[in-house]
C-alpha positions as a LaTeX table, in Angstrom:
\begin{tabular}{lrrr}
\hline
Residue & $x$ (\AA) & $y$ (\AA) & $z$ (\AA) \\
\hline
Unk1 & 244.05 & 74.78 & $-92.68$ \\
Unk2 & 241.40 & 77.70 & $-92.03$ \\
Unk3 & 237.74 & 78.07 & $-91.01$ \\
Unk4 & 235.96 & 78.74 & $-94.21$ \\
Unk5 & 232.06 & 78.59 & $-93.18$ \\
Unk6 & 230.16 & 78.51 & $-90.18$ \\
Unk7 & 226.25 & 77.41 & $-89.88$ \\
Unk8 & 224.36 & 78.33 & $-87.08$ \\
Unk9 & 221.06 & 76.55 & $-87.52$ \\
Unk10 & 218.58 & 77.45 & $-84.15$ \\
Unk11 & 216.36 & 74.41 & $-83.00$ \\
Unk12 & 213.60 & 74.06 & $-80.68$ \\
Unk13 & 213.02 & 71.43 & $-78.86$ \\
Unk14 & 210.38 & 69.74 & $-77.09$ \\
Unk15 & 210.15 & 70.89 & $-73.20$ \\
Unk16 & 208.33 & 69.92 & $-70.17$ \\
Unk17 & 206.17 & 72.24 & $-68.40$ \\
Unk18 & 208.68 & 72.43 & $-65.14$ \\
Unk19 & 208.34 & 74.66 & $-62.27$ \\
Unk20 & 211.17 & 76.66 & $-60.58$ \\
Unk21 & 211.14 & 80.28 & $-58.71$ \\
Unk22 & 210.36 & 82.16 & $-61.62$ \\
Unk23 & 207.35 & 79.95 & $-63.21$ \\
Unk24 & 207.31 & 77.27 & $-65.44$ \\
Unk25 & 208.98 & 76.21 & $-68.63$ \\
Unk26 & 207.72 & 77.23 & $-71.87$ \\
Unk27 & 206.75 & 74.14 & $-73.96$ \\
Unk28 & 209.90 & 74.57 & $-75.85$ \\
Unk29 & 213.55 & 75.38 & $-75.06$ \\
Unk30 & 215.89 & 77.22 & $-77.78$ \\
Unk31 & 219.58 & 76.07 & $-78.57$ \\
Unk32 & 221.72 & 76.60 & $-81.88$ \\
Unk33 & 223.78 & 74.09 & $-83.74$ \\
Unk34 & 226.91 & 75.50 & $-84.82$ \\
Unk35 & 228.90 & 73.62 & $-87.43$ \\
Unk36 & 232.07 & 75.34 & $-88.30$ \\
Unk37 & 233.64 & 73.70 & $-91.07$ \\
Unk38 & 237.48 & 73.87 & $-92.29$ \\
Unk39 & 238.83 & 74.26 & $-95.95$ \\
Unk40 & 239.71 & 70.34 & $-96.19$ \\
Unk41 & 236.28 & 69.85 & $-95.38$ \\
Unk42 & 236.61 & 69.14 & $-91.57$ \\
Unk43 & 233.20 & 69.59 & $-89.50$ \\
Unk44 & 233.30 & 70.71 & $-85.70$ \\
Unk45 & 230.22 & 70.51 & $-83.82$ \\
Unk46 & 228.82 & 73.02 & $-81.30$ \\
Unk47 & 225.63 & 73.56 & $-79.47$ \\
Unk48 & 224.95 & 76.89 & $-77.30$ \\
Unk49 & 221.94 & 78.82 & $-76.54$ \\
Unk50 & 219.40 & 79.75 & $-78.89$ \\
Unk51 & 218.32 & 82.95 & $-76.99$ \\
Unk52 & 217.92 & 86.16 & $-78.99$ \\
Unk53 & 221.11 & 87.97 & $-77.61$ \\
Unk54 & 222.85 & 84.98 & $-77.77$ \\
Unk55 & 221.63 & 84.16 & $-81.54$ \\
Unk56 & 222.79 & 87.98 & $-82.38$ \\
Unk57 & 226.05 & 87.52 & $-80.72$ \\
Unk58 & 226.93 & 84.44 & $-82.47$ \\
Unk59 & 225.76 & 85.58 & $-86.05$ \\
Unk60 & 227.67 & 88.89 & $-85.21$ \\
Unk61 & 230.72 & 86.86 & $-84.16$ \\
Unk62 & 230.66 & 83.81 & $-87.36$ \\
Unk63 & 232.38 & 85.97 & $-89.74$ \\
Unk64 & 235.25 & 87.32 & $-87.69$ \\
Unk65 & 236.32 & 84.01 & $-87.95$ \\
Unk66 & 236.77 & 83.01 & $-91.17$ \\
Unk67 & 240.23 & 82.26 & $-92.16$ \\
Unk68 & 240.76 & 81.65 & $-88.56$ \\
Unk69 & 243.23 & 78.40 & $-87.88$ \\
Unk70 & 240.98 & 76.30 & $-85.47$ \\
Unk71 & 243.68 & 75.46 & $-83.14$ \\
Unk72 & 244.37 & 79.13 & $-82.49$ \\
Unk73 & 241.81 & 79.49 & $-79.59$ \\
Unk74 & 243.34 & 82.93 & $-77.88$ \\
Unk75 & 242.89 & 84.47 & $-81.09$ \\
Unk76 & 239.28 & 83.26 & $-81.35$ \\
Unk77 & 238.81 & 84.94 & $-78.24$ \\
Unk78 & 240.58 & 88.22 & $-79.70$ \\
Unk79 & 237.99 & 87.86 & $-82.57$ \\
Unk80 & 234.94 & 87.35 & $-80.51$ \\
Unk81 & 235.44 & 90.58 & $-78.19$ \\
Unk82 & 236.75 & 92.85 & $-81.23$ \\
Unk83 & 233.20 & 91.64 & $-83.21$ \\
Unk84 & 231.71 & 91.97 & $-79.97$ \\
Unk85 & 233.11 & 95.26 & $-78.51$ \\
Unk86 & 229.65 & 96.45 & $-76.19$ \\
Unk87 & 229.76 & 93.04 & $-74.90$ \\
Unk88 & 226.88 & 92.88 & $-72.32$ \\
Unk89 & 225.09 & 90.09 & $-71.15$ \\
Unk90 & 222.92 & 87.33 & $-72.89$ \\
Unk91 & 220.02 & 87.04 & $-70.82$ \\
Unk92 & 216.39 & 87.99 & $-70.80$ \\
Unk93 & 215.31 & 90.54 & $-67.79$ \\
Unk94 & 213.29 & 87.83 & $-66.45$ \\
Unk95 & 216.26 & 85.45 & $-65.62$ \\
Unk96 & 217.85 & 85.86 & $-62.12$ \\
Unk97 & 221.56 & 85.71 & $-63.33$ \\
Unk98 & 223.48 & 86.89 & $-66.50$ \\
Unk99 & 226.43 & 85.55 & $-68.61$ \\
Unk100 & 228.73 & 88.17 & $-70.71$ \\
Unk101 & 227.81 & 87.75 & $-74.21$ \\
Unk102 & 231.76 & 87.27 & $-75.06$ \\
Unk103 & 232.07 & 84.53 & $-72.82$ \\
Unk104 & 228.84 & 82.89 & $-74.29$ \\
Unk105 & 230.35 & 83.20 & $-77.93$ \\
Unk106 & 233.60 & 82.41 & $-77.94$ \\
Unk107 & 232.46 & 79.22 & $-75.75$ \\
Unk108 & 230.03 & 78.18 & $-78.26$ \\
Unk109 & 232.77 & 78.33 & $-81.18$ \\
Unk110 & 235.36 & 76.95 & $-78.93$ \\
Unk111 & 233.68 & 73.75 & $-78.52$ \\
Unk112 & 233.84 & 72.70 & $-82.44$ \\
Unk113 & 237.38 & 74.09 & $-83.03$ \\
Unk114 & 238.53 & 71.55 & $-80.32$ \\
Unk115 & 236.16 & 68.99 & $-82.34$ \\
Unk116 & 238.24 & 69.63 & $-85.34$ \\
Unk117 & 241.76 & 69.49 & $-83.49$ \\
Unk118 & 240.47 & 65.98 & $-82.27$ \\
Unk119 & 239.41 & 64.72 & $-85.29$ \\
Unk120 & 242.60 & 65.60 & $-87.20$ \\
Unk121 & 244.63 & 64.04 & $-84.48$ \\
Unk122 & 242.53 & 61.18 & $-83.93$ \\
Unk123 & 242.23 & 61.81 & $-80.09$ \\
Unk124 & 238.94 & 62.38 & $-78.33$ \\
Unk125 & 238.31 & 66.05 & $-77.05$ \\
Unk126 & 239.65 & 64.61 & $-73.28$ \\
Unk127 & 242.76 & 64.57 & $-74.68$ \\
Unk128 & 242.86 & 67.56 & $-75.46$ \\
Unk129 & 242.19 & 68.74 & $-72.20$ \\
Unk130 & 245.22 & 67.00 & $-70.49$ \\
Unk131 & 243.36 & 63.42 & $-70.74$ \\
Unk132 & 240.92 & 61.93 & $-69.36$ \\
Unk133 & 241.44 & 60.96 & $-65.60$ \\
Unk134 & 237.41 & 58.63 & $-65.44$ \\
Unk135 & 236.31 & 56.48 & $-68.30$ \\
Unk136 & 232.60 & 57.36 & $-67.27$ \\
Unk137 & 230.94 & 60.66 & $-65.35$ \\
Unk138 & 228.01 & 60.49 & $-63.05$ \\
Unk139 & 225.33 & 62.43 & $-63.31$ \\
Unk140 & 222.73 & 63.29 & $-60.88$ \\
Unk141 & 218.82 & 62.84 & $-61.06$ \\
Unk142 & 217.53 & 66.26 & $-61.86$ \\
Unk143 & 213.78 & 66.44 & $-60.05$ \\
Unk144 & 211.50 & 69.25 & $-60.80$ \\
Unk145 & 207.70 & 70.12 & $-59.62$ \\
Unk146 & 205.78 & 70.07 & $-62.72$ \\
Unk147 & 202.14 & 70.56 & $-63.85$ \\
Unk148 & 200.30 & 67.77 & $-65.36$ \\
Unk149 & 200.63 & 69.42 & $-69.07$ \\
Unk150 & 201.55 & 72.36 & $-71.07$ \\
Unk151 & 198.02 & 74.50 & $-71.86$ \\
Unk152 & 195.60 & 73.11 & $-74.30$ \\
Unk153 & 198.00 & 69.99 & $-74.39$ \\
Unk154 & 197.17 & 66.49 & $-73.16$ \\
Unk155 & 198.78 & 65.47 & $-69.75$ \\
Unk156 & 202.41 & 64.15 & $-70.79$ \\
Unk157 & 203.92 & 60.72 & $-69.50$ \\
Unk158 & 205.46 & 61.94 & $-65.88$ \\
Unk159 & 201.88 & 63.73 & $-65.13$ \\
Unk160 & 201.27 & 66.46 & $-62.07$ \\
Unk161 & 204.03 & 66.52 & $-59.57$ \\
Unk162 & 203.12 & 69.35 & $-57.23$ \\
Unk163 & 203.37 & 67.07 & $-53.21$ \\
Unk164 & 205.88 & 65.04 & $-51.47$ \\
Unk165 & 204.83 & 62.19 & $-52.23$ \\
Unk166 & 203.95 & 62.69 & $-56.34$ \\
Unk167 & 207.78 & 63.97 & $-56.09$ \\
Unk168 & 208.83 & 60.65 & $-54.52$ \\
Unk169 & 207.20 & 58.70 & $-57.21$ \\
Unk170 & 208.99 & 61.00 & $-60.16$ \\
Unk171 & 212.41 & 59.64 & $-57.99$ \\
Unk172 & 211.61 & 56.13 & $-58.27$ \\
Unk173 & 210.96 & 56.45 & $-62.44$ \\
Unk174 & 214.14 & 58.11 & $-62.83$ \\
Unk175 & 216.24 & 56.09 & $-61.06$ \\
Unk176 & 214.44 & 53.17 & $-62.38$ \\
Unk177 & 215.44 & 54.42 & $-66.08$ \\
Unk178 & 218.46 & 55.99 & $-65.96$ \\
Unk179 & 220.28 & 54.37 & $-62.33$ \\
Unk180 & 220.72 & 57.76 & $-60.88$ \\
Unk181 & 222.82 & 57.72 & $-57.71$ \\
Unk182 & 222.12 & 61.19 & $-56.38$ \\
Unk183 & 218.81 & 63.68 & $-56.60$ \\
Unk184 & 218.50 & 66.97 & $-56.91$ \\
Unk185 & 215.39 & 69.03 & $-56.36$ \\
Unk186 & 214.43 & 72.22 & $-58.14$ \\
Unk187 & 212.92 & 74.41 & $-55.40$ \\
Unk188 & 211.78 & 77.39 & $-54.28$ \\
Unk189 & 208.54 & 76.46 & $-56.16$ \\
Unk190 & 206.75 & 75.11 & $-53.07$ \\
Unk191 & 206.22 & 76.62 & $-49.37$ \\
Unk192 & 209.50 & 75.76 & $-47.84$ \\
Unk193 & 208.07 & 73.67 & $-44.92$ \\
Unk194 & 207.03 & 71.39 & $-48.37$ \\
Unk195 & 210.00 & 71.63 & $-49.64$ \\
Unk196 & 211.61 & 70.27 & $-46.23$ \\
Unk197 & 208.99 & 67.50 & $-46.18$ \\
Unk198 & 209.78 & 66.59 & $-49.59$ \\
Unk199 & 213.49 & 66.01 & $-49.21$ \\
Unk200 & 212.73 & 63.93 & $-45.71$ \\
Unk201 & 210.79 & 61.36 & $-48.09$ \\
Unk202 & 213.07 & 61.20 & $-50.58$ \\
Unk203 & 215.54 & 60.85 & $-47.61$ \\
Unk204 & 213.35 & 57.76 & $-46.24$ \\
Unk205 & 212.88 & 56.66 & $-49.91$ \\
Unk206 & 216.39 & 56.54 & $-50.85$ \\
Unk207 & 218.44 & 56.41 & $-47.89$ \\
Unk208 & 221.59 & 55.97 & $-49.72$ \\
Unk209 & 221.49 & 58.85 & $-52.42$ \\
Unk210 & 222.93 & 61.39 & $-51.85$ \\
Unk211 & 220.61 & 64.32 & $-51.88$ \\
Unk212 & 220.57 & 68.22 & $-52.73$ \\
Unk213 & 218.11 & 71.22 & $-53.55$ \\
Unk214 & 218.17 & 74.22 & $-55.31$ \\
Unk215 & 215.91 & 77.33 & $-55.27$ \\
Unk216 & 217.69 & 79.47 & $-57.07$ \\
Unk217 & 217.81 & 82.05 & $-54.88$ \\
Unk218 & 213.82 & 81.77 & $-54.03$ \\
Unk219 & 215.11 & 81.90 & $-50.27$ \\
Unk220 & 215.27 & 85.06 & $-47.82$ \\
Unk221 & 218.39 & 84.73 & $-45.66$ \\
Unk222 & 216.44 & 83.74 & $-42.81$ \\
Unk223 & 214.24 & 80.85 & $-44.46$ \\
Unk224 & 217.50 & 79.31 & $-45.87$ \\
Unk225 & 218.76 & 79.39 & $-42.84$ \\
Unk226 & 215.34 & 77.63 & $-41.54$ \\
Unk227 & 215.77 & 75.01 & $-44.61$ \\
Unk228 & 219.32 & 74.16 & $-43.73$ \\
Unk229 & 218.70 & 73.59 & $-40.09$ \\
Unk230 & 215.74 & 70.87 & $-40.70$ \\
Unk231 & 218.08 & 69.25 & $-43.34$ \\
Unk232 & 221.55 & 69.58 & $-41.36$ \\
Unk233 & 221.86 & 65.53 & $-41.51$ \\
Unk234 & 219.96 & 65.38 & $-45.08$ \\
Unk235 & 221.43 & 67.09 & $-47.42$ \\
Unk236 & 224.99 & 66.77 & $-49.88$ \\
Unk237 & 225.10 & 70.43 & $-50.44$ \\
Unk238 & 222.42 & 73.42 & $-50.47$ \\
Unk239 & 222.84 & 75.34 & $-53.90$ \\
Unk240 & 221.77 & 79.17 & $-53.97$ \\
Unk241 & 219.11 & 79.23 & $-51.54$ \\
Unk242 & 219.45 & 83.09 & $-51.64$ \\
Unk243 & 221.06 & 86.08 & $-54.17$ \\
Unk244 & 224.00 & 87.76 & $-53.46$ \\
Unk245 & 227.59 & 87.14 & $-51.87$ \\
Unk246 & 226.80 & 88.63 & $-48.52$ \\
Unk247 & 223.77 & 86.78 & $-48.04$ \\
Unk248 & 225.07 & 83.57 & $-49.26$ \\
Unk249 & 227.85 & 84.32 & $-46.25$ \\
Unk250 & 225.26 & 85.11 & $-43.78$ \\
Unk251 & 223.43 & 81.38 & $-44.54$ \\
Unk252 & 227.35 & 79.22 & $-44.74$ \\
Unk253 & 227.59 & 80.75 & $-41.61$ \\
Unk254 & 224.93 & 79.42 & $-39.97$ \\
Unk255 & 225.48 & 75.78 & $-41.05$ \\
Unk256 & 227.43 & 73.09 & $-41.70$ \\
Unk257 & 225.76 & 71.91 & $-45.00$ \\
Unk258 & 228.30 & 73.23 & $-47.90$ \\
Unk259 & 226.83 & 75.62 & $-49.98$ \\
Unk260 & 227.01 & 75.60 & $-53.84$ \\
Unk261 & 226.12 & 78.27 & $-56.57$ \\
Unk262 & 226.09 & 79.33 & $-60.36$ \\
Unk263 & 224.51 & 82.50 & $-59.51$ \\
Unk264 & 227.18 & 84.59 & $-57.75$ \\
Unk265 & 230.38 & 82.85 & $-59.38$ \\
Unk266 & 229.60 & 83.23 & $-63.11$ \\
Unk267 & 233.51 & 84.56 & $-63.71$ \\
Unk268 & 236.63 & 83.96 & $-62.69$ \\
Unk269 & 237.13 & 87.57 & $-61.06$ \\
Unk270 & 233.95 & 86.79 & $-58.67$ \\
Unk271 & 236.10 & 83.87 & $-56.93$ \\
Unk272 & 238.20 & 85.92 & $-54.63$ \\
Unk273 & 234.99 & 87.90 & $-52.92$ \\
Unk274 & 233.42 & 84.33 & $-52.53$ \\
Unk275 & 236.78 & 83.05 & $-51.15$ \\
Unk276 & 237.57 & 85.45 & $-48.75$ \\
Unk277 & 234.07 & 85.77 & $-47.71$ \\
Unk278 & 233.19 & 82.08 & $-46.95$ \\
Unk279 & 229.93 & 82.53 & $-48.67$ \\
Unk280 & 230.61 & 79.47 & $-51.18$ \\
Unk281 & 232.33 & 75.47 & $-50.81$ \\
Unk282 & 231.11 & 74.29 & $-54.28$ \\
Unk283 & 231.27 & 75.99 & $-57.46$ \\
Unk284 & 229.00 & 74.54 & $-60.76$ \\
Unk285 & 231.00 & 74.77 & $-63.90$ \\
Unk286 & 228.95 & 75.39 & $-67.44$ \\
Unk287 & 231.40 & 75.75 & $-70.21$ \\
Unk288 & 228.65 & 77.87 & $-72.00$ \\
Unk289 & 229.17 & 80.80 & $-69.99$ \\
Unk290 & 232.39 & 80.00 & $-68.11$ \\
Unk291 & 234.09 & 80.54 & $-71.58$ \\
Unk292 & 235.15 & 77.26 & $-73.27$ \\
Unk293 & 236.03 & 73.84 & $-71.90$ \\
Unk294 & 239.77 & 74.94 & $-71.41$ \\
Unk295 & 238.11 & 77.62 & $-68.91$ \\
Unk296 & 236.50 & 74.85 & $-67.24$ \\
Unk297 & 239.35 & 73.22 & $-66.82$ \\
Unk298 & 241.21 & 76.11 & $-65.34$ \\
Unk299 & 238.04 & 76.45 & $-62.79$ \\
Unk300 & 238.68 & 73.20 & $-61.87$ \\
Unk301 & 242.59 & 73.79 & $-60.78$ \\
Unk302 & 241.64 & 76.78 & $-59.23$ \\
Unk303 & 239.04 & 75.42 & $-57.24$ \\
Unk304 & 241.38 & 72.51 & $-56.46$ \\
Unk305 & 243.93 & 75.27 & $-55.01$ \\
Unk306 & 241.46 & 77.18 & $-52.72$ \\
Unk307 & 240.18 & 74.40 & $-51.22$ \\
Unk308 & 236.56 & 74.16 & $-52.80$ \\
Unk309 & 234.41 & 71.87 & $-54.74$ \\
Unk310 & 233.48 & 71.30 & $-58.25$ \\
Unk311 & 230.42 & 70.35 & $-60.15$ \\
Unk312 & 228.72 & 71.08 & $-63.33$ \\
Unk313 & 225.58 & 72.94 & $-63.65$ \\
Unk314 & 222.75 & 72.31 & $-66.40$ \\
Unk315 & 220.16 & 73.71 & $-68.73$ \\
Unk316 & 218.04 & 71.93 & $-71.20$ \\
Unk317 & 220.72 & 70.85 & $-73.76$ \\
Unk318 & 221.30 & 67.97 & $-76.52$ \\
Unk319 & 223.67 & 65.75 & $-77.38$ \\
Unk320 & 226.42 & 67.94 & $-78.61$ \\
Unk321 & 226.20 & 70.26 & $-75.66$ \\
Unk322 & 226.19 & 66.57 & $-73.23$ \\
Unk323 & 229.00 & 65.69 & $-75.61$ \\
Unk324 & 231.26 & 68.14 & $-74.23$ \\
Unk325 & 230.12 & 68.83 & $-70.65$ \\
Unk326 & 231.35 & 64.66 & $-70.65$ \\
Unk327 & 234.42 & 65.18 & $-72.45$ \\
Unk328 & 235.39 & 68.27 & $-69.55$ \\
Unk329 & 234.25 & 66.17 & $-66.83$ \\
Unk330 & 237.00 & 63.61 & $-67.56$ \\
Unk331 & 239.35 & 66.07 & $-67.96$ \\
Unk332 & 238.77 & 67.58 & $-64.40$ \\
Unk333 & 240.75 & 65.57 & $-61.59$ \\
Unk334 & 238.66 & 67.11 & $-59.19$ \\
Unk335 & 235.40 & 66.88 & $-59.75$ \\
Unk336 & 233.72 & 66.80 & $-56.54$ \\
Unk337 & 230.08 & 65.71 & $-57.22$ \\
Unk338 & 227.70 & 64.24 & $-59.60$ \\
Unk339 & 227.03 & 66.53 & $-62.77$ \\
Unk340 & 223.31 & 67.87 & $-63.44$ \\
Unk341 & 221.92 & 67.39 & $-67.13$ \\
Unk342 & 218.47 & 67.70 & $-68.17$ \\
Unk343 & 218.62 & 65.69 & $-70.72$ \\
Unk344 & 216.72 & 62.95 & $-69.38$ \\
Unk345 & 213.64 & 65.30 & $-69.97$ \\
Unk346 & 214.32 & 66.07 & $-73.13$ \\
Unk347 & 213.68 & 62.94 & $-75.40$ \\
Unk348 & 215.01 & 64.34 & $-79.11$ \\
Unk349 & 218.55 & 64.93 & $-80.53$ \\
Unk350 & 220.24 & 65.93 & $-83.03$ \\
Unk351 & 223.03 & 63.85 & $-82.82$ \\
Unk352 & 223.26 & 60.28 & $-85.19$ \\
Unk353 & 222.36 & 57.03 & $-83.60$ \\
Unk354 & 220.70 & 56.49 & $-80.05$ \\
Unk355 & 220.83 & 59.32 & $-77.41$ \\
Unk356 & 223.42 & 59.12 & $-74.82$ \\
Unk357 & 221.83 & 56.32 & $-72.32$ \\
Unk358 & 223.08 & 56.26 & $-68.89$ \\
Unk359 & 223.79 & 53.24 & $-66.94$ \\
Unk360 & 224.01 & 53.46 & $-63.21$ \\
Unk361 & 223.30 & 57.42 & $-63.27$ \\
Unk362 & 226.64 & 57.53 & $-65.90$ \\
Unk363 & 227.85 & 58.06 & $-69.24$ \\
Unk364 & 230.64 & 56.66 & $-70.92$ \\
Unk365 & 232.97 & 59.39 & $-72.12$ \\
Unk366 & 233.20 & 59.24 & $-75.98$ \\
Unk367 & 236.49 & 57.34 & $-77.36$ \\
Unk368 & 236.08 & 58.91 & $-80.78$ \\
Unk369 & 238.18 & 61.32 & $-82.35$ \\
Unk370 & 237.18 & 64.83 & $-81.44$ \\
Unk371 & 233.47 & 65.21 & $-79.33$ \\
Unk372 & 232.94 & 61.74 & $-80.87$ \\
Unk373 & 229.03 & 62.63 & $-81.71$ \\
Unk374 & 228.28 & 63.32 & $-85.38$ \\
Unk375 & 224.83 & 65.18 & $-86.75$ \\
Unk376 & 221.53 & 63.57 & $-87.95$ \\
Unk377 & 220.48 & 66.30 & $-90.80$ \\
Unk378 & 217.09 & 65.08 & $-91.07$ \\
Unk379 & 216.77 & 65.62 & $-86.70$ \\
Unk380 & 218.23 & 68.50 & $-87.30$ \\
Unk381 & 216.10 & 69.77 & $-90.09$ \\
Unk382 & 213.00 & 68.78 & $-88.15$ \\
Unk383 & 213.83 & 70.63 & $-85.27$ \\
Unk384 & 214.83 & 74.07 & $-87.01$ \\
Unk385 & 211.06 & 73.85 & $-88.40$ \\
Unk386 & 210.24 & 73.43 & $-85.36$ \\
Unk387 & 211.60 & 76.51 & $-83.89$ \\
Unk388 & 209.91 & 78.36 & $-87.17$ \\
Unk389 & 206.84 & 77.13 & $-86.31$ \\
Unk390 & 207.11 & 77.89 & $-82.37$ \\
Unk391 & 207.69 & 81.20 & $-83.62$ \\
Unk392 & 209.36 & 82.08 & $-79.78$ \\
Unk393 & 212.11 & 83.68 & $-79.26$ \\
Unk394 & 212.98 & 84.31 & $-76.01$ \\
Unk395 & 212.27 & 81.81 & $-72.60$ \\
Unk396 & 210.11 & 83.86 & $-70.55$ \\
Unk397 & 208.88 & 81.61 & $-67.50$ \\
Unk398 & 207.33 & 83.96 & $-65.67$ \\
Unk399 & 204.97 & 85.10 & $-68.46$ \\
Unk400 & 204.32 & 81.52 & $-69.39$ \\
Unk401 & 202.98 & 81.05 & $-65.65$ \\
Unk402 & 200.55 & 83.60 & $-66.27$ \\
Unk403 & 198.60 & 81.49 & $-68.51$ \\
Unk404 & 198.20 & 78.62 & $-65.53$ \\
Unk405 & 197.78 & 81.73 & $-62.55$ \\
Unk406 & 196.82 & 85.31 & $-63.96$ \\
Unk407 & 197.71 & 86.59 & $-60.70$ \\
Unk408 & 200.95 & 85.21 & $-60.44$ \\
Unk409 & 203.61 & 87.48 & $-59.98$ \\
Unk410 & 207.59 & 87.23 & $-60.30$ \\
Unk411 & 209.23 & 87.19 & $-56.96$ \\
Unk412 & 212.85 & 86.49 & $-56.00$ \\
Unk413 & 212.75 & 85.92 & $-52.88$ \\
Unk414 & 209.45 & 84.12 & $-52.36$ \\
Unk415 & 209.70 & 82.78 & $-49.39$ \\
\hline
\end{tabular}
């Protein structure tokens, strides 16, 4: 059995406008459906980013692998970086942190090769991955400062969230819909003396969530240090409150509140500087740029041997990409934390039959041969017109921002 075609159909999907350090979401987000399909006529399903490096790369990489045997996954990665020999990285200038391009692809065609294996063994991706060691994964409630609406649109359902208490009341709807046992703020959008205030009301709110914020490196060394001391009692973990190893030292230094990234561990060759300089306790997994869910696995041992923590980081996704960060979740022994997702502010799929619905902030991990998720064409369909239509190409938050704050300029550190 070979690989014989491979579609790569790019979708856009609805987005909300949500703030972080570098702006505000664009009122779309870009992924690709991959489906790679055998000779006998088996279908694997993948989902990656819809970027236009990451588009290239993966059209670039699709016909290097035809006549490929989809349980040979070393040689897919042999493919990927002789298609791919510049490599380089995936992301726009205007993101904070970049992924190698090789990584990205061979993930994204990883993903439906291992759909394949499971669906002609009859065994659910977990399996695969040494079995699954949780029947369910919890997921955290993923908070965000927003504005009301996207420009000339009407204000959407959750409305402005832009104080304390407007991001108390966006809590108590998610946890209301979804059961969410843990929140996690998006920061470094607000002055930090805001941000503290907001994370001692959800405190008050919800005194028995666990509770975590993330600026994304929006943070000098010596306001994260100033954040971590007003919320030494308050918070789970602090994740990147500021860029670079040294400086993320510098801050674990200074407190006792574990500190988390996927901005300075992006590789597996970046985990002995972080190691051996203390500057990191928790490490967020994303099998889109950590190179495959058999690399996330492998994350997961090795953080298991040094001692440090495991989690799974998030951008806007579907089903197929949720699919699979649920099927590697099981498979990880030690996953430390709750998972992020954004999917909860998505509100389409792709993917046949009701979205993934999460009962007491979890999902149940897919008992179905393979990622255990199968594709609704006319979803599918819609959405690639609607990416036609969007005509974007690129996220570009900063720029985006613009249009709510001419003078707003792109600045990392803010605070």
């Amino acid at each position: 059995m070979r690989i014989a075609e491979i579609h790569l159909t790019p979708v856009a999907i609805p987005d909300k406008p949500l703030l972080n350090c570098k702006g505000v979401h664009q009122p779309y987000a870009l992924r690709t459906v991959i489906e790679v399909i055998c000779d006998d006529g088996t279908v694997g399903l993948g989902e990656s980013y819809g970027s236009t490096k990451a588009l290239e790369g993966l059209r670039r990489a699709a016909p290097a692998l035809i006549g490929l045997d989809p349980f040979h996954l070393h040689e897919l990665k042999s493919r990927v970086i002789t298609a791919l020999p510049e490599g380089g990285g995936i992301n726009a200038r205007s993101a904070v942190a970049d992924h190698k391009l090789t990584d990205v692809v061979a993930s994204a065609f990883e993903v439906p090769c291992l759909d394949i294996q499971g669906k002609l063994l009859g065994r659910p991706v977990a399996d695969l991955l040494g079995g699954a060691v949780r029947s369910s994964v919890s997921f955290s409630a993923y908070l965000f400062f927003k504005f009301g609406a996207h420009v000339g649109q009407e204000q959407d359902t959750w409305g402005e969230v832009l104080t304390p208490e407007q991001m108390v009341a966006e809590a108590r709807v998610m946890i209301k819909a979804h059961g969410f046992r843990s929140l996690k703020l998006k920061g470094g959008v607000l002055h930090p003396d805001l941000e503290i205030e907001t994370m001692l009301k959800l405190r008050e709110a919800f005194p028995d969530h666990p509770l975590r914020i993330d600026p994304n490196g929006g943070w000098t060394v010596e306001t994260a240090i100033h954040v971590a001391r007003k919320l030494e009692s308050v918070l789970e973990y602090l994740e990147d409150p500021v860029i670079g190893t040294d400086a993320m030292a510098e801050v674990a230094a200074a407190t006792s509140i574990p500190l988390a990234t996927n901005m300075i561990v992006l590789e597996f060759d970046q985990i002995a500087e972080v190691f051996r300089k203390r500057a990191v306790q928790i490490v967020l997994s994303d099998h889109h740029y950590w190179g495959g869910l058999r690399a996330s696995t492998h994350l997961g041992k090795l953080c298991e041997t040094l001692g440090l923590g495991v989690s799974m980081h998030s951008n806007s996704h579907l089903g197929i990409t949720l699919a699979a960060m649920v099927h590697v979740a099981a498979a990880t022994p030690n996953l430390s934390y709750d998972c992020d997702t954004h999917y909860p502010w998505i509100g389409v799929d792709v993917i046949e039959g009701a979205p993934f619905t999460f009962s007491d902030g979890a999902l149940t991990v897919p008992d179905g041969p393979g990622l255990g998720v199968t594709l609704d064409r006319d979803s599918l369909a819609e959405l690639a017109a609607l990416y036609k239509q969007a005509d974007m190409k690129e996220r570009d938050d900063t720029a985006y921002m613009k249009q709510f704050d001419p003078g707003y300029e792109r600045r990392v550190p803010r605070w």
